[in-house]
C-alpha positions as CSV (number, residue, x, y, z in Angstrom):
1,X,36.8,-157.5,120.4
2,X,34.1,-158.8,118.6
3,X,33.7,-162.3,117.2
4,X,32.4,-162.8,113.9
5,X,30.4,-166.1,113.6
6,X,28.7,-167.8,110.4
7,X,25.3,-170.0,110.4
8,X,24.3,-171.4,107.1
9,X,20.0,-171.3,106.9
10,X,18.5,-173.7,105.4
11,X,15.1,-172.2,104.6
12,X,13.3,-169.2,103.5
13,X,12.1,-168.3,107.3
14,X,14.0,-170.7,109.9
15,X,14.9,-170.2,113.7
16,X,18.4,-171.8,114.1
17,X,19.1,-172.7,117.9
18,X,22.8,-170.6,118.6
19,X,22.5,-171.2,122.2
20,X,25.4,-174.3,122.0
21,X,27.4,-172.2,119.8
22,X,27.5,-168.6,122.2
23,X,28.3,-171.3,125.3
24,X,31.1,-172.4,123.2
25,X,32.4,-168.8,122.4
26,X,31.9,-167.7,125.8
27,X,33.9,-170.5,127.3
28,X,36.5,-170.6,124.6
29,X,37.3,-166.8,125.6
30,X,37.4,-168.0,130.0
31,X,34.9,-165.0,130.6
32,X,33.2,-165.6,134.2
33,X,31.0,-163.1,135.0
34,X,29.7,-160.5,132.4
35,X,27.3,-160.0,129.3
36,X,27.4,-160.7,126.0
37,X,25.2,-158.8,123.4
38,X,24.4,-161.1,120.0
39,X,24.1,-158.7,117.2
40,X,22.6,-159.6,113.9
41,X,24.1,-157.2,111.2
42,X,21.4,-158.3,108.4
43,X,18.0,-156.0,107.4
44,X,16.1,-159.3,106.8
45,X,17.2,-161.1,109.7
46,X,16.8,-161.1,113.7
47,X,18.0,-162.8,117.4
48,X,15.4,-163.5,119.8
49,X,15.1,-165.4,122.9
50,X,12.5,-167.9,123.3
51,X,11.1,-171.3,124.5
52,X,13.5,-174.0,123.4
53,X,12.1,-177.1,125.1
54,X,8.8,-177.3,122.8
55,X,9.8,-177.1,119.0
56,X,6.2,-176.1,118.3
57,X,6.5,-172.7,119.9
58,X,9.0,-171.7,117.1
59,X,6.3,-173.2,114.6
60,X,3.6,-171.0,116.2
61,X,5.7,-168.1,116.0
62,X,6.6,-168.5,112.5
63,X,3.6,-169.1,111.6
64,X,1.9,-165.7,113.0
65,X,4.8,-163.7,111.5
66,X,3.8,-165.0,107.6
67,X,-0.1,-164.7,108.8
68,X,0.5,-161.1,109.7
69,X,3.4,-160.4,107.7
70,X,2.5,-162.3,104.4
71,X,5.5,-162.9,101.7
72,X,3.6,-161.3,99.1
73,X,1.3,-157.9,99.7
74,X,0.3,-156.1,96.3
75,X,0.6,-152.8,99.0
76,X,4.2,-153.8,99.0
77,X,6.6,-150.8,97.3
78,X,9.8,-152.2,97.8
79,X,10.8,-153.6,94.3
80,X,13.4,-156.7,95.7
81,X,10.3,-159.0,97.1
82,X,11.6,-159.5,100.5
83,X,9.5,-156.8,102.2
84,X,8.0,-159.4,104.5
85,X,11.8,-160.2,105.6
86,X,12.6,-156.8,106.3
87,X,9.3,-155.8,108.8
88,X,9.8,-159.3,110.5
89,X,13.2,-158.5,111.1
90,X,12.3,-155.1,112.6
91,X,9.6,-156.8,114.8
92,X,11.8,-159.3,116.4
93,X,15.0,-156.9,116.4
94,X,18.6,-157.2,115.6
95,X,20.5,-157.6,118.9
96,X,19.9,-159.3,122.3
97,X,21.8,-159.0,125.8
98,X,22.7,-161.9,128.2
99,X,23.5,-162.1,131.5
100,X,27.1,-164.3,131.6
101,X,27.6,-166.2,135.8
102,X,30.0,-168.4,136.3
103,X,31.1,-168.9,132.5
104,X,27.5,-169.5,131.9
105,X,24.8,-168.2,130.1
106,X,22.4,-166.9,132.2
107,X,18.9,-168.0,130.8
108,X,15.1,-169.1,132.2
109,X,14.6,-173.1,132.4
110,X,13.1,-172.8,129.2
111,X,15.2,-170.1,127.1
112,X,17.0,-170.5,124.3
113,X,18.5,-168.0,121.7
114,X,17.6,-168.1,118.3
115,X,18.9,-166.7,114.9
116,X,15.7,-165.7,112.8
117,X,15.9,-166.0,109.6
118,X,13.7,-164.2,106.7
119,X,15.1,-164.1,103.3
120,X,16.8,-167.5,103.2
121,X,18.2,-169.7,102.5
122,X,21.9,-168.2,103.1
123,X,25.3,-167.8,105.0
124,X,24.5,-164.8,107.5
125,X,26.7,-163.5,110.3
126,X,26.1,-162.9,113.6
127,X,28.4,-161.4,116.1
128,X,29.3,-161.6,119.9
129,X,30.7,-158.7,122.0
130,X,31.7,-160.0,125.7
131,X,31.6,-157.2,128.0
């Protein structure tokens, strides 16, 4: 089964912390031990994991992305604007697999999982597969 589950962005690139959210899915369906893979089904958005104790770290990474990846590139063919969304979301990548012990996810101290957003802001999806 795979659950379906909505997060409304507020901005045009935003991390949004999902961490709470997955704990809640995984607890609501009693799974112990296991994994759960997070898939983003979007071409201008991502999942990462990251530091979630130091809101500047999502800052700094934001920040590199548009430095390296700027919104606007006159070398830029696509014709919608949003090739900067699209080769960000590449980068950071559209799924990520976690460790599930004892009901809980099994993350670093300092880990939490994040919903990238690129081409926002917008309702987007992301979806849960408990294995």
């Amino acid at each position: 089964m795979i659950i379906k589950t909505k997060v409304n962005t507020t901005a045009r690139t935003e991390f949004v912390n999902i961490t709470d959210i997955l704990q809640k899915l995984i607890s609501k369906q009693k799974i112990s031990d296991g994994t759960c893979i997070v898939f983003v089904p979007h071409t201008t958005a991502a999942i990462t994991i990251n530091e979630n104790a130091d809101p500047d770290v999502v800052k700094d990474i934001l920040m590199m992305l548009d430095r390296k990846i700027p919104l606007r590139d006159s070398n830029y063919e696509h014709s919608e604007g949003n090739s900067s969304a699209h080769i960000k979301a590449s980068v950071i990548g559209s799924s990520v697999i976690i460790i599930i012990e004892n009901g809980k996810l099994k993350l670093g101290t300092w880990q939490g999982i994040y919903f990238c957003e690129f081409d926002g802001p917008r309702t987007r999806e992301f979806w849960l597969k408990l294995i």
